[in-house]
N, C-alpha and C positions, 0 to 999 in steps of 0.2 A: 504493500500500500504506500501512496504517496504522503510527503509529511505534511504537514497545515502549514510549515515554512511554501514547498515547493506549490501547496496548490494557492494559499494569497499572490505567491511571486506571478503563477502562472495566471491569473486572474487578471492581477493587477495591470502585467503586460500586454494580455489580450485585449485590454478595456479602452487602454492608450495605445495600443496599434489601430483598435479600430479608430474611435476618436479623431485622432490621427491623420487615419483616411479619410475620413467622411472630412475634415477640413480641407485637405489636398484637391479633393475631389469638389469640396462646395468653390473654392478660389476658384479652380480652374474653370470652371462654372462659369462664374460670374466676369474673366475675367473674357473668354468666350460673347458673351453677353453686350459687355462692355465693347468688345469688336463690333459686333451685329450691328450695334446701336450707333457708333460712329460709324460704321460706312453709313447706313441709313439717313442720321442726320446729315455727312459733310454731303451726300448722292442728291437727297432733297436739297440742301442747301444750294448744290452746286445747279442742279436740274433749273433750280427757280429763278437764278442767276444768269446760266446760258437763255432760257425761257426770256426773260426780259427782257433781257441784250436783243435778242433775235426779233421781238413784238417791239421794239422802240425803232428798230432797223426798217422794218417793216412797215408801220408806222408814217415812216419817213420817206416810204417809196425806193427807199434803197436796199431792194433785196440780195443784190450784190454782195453786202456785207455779211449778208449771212456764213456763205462759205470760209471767208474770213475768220472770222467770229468762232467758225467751229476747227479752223484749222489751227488758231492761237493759243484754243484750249486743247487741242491733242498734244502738244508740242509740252505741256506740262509733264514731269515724269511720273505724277499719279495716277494720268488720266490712260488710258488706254484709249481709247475713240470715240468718237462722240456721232451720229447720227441721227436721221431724220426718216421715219418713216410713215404711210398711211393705214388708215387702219386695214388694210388687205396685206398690211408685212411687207409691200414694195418699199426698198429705200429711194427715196427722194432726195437727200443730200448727204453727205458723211464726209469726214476728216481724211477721210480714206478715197479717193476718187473712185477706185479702179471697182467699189463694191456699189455704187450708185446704178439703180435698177435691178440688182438682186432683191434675191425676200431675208426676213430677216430667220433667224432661228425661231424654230415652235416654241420653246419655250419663252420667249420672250412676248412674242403673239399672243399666247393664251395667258398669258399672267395679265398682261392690259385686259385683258378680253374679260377676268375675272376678277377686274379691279383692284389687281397687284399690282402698284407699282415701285415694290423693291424686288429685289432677285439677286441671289447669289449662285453662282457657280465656276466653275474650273475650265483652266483653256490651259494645258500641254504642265507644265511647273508652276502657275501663276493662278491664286486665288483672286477673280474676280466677283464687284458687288454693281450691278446694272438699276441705275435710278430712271421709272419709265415715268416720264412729265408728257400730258396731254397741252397740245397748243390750241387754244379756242381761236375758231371766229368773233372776229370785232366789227364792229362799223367801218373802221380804220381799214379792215382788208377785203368790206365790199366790193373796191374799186376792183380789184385782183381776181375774186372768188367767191364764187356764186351765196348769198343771204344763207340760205337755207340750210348751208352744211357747216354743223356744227362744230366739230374737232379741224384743223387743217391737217395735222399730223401728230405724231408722238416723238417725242424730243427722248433720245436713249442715249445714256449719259454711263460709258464704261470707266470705273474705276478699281486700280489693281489695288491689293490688299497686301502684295507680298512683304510691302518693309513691314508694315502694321501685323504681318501673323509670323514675322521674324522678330520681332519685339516680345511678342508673346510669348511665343516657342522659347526665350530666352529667360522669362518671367515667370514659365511653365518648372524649367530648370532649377530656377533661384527658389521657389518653392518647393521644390521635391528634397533640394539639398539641402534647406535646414528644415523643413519638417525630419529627416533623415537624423538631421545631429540633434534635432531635441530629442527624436526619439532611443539614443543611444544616452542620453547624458539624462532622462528618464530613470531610461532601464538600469543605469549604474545606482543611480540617488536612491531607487526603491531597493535593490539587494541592499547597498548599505547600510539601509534604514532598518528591513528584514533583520538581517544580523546582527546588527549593535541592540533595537530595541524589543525584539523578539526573540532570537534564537540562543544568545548568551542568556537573558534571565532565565529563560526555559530550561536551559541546560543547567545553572545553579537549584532549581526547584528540584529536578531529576533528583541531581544528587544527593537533595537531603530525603526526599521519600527513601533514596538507598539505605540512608543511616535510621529513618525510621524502622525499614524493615528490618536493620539487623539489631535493634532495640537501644542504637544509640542517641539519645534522645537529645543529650546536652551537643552533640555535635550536630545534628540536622537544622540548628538556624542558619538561616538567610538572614542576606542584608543586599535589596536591588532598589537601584534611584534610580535608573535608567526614565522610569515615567511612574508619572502620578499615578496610575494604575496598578503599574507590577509592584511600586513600593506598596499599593492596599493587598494585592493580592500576598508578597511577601510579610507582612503584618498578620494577615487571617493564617495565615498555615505555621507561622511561630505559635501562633495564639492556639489553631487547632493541636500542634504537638505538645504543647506547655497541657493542656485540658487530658489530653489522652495521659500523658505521663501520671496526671495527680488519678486518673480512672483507674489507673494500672495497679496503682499504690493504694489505692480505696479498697480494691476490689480483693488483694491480698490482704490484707488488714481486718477486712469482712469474712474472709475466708478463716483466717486463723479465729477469729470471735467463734461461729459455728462450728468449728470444731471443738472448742471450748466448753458451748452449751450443749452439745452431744454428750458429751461426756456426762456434764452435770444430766440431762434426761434419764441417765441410766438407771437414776436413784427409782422403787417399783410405786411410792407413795406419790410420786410427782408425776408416774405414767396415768395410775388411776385417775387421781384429779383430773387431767387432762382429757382422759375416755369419758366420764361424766361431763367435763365440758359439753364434749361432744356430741356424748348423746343430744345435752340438752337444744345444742345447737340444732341438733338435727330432728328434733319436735318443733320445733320455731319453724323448720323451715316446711315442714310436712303443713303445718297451720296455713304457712303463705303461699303452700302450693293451692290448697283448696277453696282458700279465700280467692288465688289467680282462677280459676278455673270456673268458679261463680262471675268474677267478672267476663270472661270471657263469653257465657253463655247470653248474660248482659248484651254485652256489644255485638255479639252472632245474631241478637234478637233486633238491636235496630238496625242492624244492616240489612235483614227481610224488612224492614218497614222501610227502609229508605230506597230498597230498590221498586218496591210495589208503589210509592211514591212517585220514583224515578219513571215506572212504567206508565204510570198515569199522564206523567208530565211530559213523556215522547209522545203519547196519544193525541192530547193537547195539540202540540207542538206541530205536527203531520194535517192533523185537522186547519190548525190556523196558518201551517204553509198553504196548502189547497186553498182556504179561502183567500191571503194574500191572491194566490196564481192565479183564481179564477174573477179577481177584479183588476188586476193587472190585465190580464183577457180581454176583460169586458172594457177596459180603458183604451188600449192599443186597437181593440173593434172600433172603438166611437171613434177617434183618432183618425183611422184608415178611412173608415164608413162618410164620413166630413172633407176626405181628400180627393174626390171624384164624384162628378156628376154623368156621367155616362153610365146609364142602365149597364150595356155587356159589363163595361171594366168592372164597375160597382156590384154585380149577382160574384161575379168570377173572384173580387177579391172577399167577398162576405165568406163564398163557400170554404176557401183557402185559412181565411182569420180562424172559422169555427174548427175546422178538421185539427187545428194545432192546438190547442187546451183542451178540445175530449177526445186526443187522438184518436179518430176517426181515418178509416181506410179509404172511404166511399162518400161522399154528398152531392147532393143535389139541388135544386132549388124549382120548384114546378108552381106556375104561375096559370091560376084560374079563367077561362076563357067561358064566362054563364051565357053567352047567345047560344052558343056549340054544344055546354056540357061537358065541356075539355079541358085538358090542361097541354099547357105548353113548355114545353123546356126551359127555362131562361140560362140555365148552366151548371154544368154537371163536371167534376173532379173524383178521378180516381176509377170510371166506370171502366172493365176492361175491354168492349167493344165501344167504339168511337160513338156519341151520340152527336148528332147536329143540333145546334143550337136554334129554334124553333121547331121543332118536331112534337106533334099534335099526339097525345095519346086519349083514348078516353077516360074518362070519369067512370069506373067503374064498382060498382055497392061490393063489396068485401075485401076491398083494398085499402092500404093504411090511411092513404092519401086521403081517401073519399071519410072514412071515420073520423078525421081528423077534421073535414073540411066541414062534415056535417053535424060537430059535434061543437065544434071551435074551442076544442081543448087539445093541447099538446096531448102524445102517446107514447109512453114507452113500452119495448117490448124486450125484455133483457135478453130470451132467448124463445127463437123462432118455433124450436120446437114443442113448447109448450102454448104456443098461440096457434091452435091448431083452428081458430076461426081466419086467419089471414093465413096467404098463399107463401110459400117461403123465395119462391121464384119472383122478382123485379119484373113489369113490363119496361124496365131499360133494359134486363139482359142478365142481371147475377142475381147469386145466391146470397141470400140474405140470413144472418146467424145472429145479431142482434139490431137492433134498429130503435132511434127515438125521433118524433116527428114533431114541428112546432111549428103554428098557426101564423102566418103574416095577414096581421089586421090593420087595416085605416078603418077610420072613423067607424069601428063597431060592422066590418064588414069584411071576413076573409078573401085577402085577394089571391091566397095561393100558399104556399107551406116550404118550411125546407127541413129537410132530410139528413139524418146523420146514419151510417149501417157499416156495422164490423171495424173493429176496436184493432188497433195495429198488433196491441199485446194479447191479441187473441182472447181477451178478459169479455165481460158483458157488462152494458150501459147499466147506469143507474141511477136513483131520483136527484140524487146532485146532477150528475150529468143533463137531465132535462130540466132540472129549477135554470142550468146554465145557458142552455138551446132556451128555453122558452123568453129567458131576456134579453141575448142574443137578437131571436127573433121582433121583440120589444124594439131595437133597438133598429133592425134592419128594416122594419117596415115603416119607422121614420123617415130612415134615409131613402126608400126609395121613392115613398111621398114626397120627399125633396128634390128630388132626382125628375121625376113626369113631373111635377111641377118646371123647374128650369128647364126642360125641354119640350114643353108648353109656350112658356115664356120668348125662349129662343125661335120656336116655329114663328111666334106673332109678332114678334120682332122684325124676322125677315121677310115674314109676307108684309109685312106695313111696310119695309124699306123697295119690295119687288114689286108691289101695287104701285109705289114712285115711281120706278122703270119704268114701267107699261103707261104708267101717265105719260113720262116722257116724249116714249114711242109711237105713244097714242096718237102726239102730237105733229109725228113727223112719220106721213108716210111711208118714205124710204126706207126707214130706219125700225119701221116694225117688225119685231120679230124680233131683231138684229141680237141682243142678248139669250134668248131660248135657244137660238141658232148656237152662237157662241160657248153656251154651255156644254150642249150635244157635243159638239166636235171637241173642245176641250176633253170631255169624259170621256171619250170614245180614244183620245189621245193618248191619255191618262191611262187607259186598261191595254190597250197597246202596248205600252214602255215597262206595266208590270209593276207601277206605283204605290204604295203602302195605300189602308183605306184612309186612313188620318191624313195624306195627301190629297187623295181626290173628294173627300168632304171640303178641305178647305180649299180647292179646284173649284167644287159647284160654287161654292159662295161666292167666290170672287167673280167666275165668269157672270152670273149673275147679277150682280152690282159694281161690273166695272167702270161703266159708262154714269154712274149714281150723278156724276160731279158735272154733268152738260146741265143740270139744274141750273148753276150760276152762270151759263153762256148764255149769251143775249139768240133767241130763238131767229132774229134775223138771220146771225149770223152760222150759223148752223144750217137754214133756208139759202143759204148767199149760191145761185148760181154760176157769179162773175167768176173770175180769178180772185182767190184769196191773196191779199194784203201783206205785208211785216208785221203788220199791228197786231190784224186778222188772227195768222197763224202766233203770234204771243198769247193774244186772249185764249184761242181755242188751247193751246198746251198748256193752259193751267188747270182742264179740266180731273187731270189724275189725281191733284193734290185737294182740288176744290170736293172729290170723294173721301179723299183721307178723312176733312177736315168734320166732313156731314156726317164720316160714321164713326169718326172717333170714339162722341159719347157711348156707343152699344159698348159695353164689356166683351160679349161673347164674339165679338166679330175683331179684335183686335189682334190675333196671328192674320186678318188676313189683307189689314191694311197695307203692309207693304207690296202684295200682292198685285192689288188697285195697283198702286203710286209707280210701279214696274213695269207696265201692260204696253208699255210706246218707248219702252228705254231699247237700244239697238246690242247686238254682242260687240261692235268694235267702239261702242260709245260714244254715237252720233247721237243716240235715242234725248228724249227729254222724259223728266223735267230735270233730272240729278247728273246726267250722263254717266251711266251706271255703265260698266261692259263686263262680258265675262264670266267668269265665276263668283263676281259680285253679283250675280244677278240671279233670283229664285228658279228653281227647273220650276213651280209654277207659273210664274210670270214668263218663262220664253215658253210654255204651249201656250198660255193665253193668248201670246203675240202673235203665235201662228196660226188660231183659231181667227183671232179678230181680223189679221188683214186679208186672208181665205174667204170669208164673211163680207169684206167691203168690199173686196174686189167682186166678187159674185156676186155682188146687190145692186139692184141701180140706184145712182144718186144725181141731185139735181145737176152737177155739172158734168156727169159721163153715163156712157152703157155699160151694164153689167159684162166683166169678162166672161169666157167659157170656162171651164172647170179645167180642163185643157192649159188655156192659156193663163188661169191662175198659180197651177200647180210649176208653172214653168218662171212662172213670176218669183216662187217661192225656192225653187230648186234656186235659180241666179241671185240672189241674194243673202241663202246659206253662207253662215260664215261671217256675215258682213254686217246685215237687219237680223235675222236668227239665227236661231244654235243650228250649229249641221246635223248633230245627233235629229232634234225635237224636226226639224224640218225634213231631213230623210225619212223617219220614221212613219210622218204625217201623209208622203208621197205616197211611202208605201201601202199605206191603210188607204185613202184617197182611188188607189190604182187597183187594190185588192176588192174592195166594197166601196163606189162614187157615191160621194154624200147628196144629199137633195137639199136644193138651198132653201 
C-alpha cells in the first residue's frame, strides 16, 4: 500500500498539473481570441476607410482614382490585396490587374451572401483575415449607375496575419515555459513541505508507540513544533501514555488488594453471611420480577387498545381521503365543465372527468330525443366497437337507460348478475358487469343520462360511487344548459349579422348571392385540402360576412359604372377593416376577424389594407381570396360581363404565386376541373 506521505504528494501534484493546464490552455484561449478580434476590428477599420476613400472619389467623378486608391493600399506589407467585386463574385477592380474579371472564391461569395462579412483562412504558409465591406448606391452615383441597384459592389479587403500569429506563437512559448518552471518549483516546495512538516513528526510519533509497546513508558515522549497541530497532536499522546502508565499501576495495585481479600473470604462465618446476603438479594429480586411482569401485562393491554384505536383512526382516515378525492373531483369537473362551450368537446370531456374518480372502464353519455322516442349518442369512451357520435338507438322498456329516464332517479347496479330484470348485453355492443346511471335534468325535465359500467379494478360500483355520478350529473346538466344556451346565442348573433348581408345584396343586384356563393366554394375548398373542422367552421363565418364592411361605402359608389377613381379605389379598400371594426363587439366571432381584414391582401404583398404577403397571411384568408375573385369574375357587374368558368380559372392559374397561394389556387383548378361549380 501506498503511504498518506506518497498519496497527498500525488494528489497535490495532480491538482496543480491540472490547474496548470486549464491556465495554459485558458491564455492561449484568449490570447487566440484577442487575434480574431484584431484582425476583425483593424479589417473593418481598414474596409471602412478604403470604402470612403473610394465613395468621396467617386463622389467627385473621379473614378480613376479608385484603382489608385487600391493599389497604394496593396503596397502596404499587411495588406495582401485588396478588391472589388459584384454581387455575382465577378471582380470588377483589384490591386492585382491581371485577376480583374475572374470570380472571386466560394467562400468569400457565400459569406457576403450570409451576411459575413469577416473570414479567415489560409493561402500556401500565410494566415489570412478577409474584411467583406458592401459599397451602396448614392444619389452621388446616379449619374454613373442605374437608381434602382442597390449595392455597386463588395469592397474585399485581404489582410495577412502572419507577423501577428508569429507574435503569438512566440507568446504561446513564453507561456508554456514558465507555467513549466512554476510547475517544477511547485512540485519541489510541496515535497519539502511533505517532509519537514509531515513525514519527520510522523516518524518521531512511530517511535514512541515503539517504546510504548515495549513498556517503556518514560522514554516514549515526544516533543514536535514543527506546527501548531503536531505540537497538539504530540501533547494528546504524552498525555495519553502519562494516563495509560498510572492504568497500568492502578490496575496492579487493585490486583494485589483482591488477592488480599481472597484470602480474608476464606474465613467459613464471612462465607455464610455472604450466602444469606444472597439469598436475601435474591427474594428482592424474585419480588421485582413479578411486580415487572404485572406491568408488563399493563402495557401489552394498552397496546391492544391503542392499536384498535389506531384501526379506527386508519378507517377515519381512508374514508376522509375518499371524500377529500371525491370533491377535488367534483372541483376539477366544474373547472373543466366552465372551460368549453362546444356541446362535442364538452359531452367528451365530462365523460373523461367522470371515468377518472370512479375509475370506470366504459361511459357514455345518451341524450333524449321525445318526438322519436330515442336516444342519441352525444359520446361515448372506452366502448370497444367504434360508436358514431349521433347514432339513434331506441328507447326501449327494460333497459337501464329507459328506468332511469322514466323514473328520474339515478340506478345502481353493482353486479349485473343479480339484476336479472335488465339485459347484461349494451345496445352499444358490451358486456356489462356493473353499471351506475345518473339522470341529466334542466328545469325538472330529463334530457338524457350518463353512464358509468365496469370498474378498471375489476371491483363493483357503489352508493358513494352514485351519491358521486348523480352530482356529477348535477353539475353537467348545468353546463350543458350553458353550452345550447351560447350556441343559441351565437346562431342569432350571426343570422342578425347574415340578415345585414343579404340586406346589403339585397340592394345590389349584381352582387346577390355573391357571399352564399363564396361560402360554397370556400367549403368545398376547404374539404379538398383536408382542413381540420375548427378551420372550416371558422371558413363558413368569415366567407359569410366578408363583405359585412360595404355597409360604410357610399352605395353610389359600389353602383359606379364609370372607371373607378384614386379616391374611389381608397374609399372602397377600407371596406375589410370597416368589417373588422362592425364585428369587433360579437365575442364569438373574434378568431375570425382577421380573416375578414385578409380577404384582398395578395401573397407577394401588393394586396390591401396591411400588405400582408406570404406566410403572414391565414390558409383561411388565401381560399377566401380564391373563392371571392372566382365569384366576381363569374358574376356580372355594372362595369363588365361575366367571365366563363374557363376563362376565370385561367385568370387564376396566371396569377398563382403573385394574387394567391399556388398550393390554394392549384388545388381550386383542380376541384373546378374535377366537378365545375355553378355560379
Amino acid at each position: 500500500m501506498f503511504s498518506l506521505k506518497s498519496k497527498i504528494f500525488a494528489l497535490t501534484i495532480s491538482i496543480t498539473v491540472i490547474a496548470s493546464g486549464f491556465s495554459v490552455w485558458h491564455n492561449l484561449r484568449i490570447q487566440q481570441t484577442m487575434l480574431q478580434r484584431f484582425a476583425v476590428q483593424n479589417g473593418q477599420i481598414l474596409g471602412e476607410t478604403v470604402r470612403n476613400s473610394i465613395a468621396s472619389a467617386m463622389a467627385e467623378g473621379k473614378s480613376s482614382r479608385v484603382y489608385t486608391i487600391l493599389k497604394k493600399i496593396s503596397d502596404e506589407p499587411a495588406i495582401e490585396r485588396v478588391r472589388i467585386f459584384d454581387l455575382h463574385g465577378r471582380i470588377i477592380l483589384s490591386s492585382h490587374a491581371e485577376e480583374i474579371g475572374d470570380l472571386v472564391g466560394a467562400p468569400e461569395l457565400l459569406a457576403f451572401r450570409a451576411n459575413r462579412f469577416d473570414l479567415e483562412w489560409s493561402n500556401k504558409d500565410d494566415l489570412l483575415h478577409s474584411a467583406l465591406i458592401p459599397i451602396a448606391n448614392s444619389p452621388a452615383c446616379y449619374s454613373c449607375h442605374d437608381s434602382g441597384q442597390e449595392i455597386l459592389g463588395i469592397l474585399d479587403v485581404h489582410i495577412s496575419l502572419k507577423e501577428v500569429e508569429g507574435l503569438l506563437a512566440k507568446a504561446r512559448w513564453g507561456t508554456l515555459f514558465s507555467s513549466t518552471v512554476m510547475l517544477v518549483v511547485l512540485v519541489l516546495a510541496i515535497g519539502a513541505f511533505l517532509l519537514i512538516f509531515i513525514d519527520k513528526p510522523v516518524r518521531k510519533l512511530v517511535d514512541a508507540m515503539n517504546q510504548v509497546e515495549q513498556g517503556n513508558f518514560d522514554q516514549a515522549r515526544t516533543s514536535i513544533h514543527s506546527s501548531e497541530e503536531m505540537f497538539l497532536l504530540s501533547r494528546k499522546f504524552n498525555s495519553m501514555v502519562e494516563r495509560l502508565k498510572n492504568l497500568i499501576e492502578n490496575t496492579v495495585k487493585h490486583e494485589r488488594e483482591m488477592a488480599a481479600a481472597n484470602h480474608k473470604l476464606a474465613h467459613h462465618d464471612e462465607i455464610n453471611s455472604m450466602n444469606r446476603a444472597m439469598e436475601e438479594r435474591l427474594q428482592e429480586i424474585e419480588h421485582l420480577n413479578l411486580t415487572l411482569e404485572e406491568r408488563i401485562e399493563e402495557i401489552e393491554e394498552a397496546n391492544y387498545k391503542i392499536a384498535d384505536l389506531a384501526s379506527d383512526l386508519e378507517g377515519k382516515n381512508i374514508r376522509l381521503e375518499r371524500a377529500v378525492s371525491r370533491l377535488a373531483a367534483l372541483n376539477k369537473m366544474g373547472i373543466a365543465l366552465n372551460s368549453t362551450m362546444d356541446l362535442d368537446k364538452l359531452f367528451e370531456l365530462l365523460i373523461r372527468q367522470t371515468m377518472e374518480p370512479l375509475k370506470a372502464r366504459i361511459g357514455y353519455i345518451l341524450l333524449l330525443d321525445k318526438p322519436s322516442w330515442s336516444l342519441r349518442v352525444a359520446g361515448a369512451v372506452g366502448i370497444p366497437a367504434p360508436v358514431d357520435s349521433g347514432r339513434r338507438i331506441p328507447l326501449q322498456s327494460g333497459g337501464v337507460t329507459h328506468w332511469v329516464i322514466e323514473n328520474s332517479q339515478p340506478l345502481l347496479l353493482s353486479s349485473m348478475t343479480e339484476a336479472r330484470e335488465f339485459s347484461r348485453i349494451s345496445q352499444l355492443g358490451f358486456s356489462r358487469e356493473t353499471v351506475i346511471c345518473a339522470p341529466l335534468v334542466i328545469k325538472e325535465e330529463v334530457i338524457g343520462t350518463i353512464t358509468m359500467a365496469n370498474k378498471t379494478d375489476e371491483s363493483c360500483f357503489g352508493t358513494t360511487d352514485l351519491e358521486l355520478l348523480s352530482t356529477i350529473a348535477a353539475q353537467a346538466s348545468v353546463a350543458i344548459k350553458n353550452a345550447r344556451l351560447y350556441e343559441e346565442q351565437e346562431r342569432t348573433y350571426l343570422s342578425t349579422v347574415q340578415a345585414l348581408v343579404s340586406a346589403i345584396e339585397a340592394n345590389d343586384s349584381y352582387t346577390r348571392g355573391h357571399s352564399d356563393r363564396v361560402t360554397r366554394y370556400s367549403i368545398l375548398l376547404a374539404h379538398k385540402m383536408n382542413l381540420p373542422t375548427e378551420t372550416l367552421r371558422r371558413l363558413e363565418q368569415a366567407a359569410i360576412l366578408h363583405d359585412i364592411g360595404k355597409i360604410g361605402i357610399d352605395l353610389s359608389l359600389l353602383h359606379k359604372e364609370e372607371h373607378l377613381s384614386e379616391e374611389d379605389l381608397v374609399d372602397l379598400r377600407k371596406h375589410p377593416q370597416i368589417g373588422v371594426k362592425i364585428l369587433e363587439p360579437i365575442h364569438f366571432l373574434q378568431d375570425i376577424l382577421e380573416i375578414i381584414e385578409q380577404h384582398h391582401e395578395r401573397v407577394d404583398g401588393k394586396g390591401y389594407p396591411r400588405g400582408l404577403k406570404g406566410n403572414q397571411l391565414l390558409i383561411e384568408a388565401k381560399i377566401l381570396a380564391v373563392a371571392d375573385s372566382f365569384d366576381a369574375m363569374t358574376s356580372k357587374r355594372p362595369y363588365r360581363q361575366p367571365l366563363s368558368v374557363d376563362a376565370a380559372l385561367k385568370e387564376i392559374g396566371a396569377h398563382a404565386g403573385s394574387q394567391f397561394d399556388p398550393e390554394v389556387a392549384r388545388t381550386f383548378i383542380d376541384m373546378c376541373l374535377q366537378s365545375e361549380p355553378s355560379p
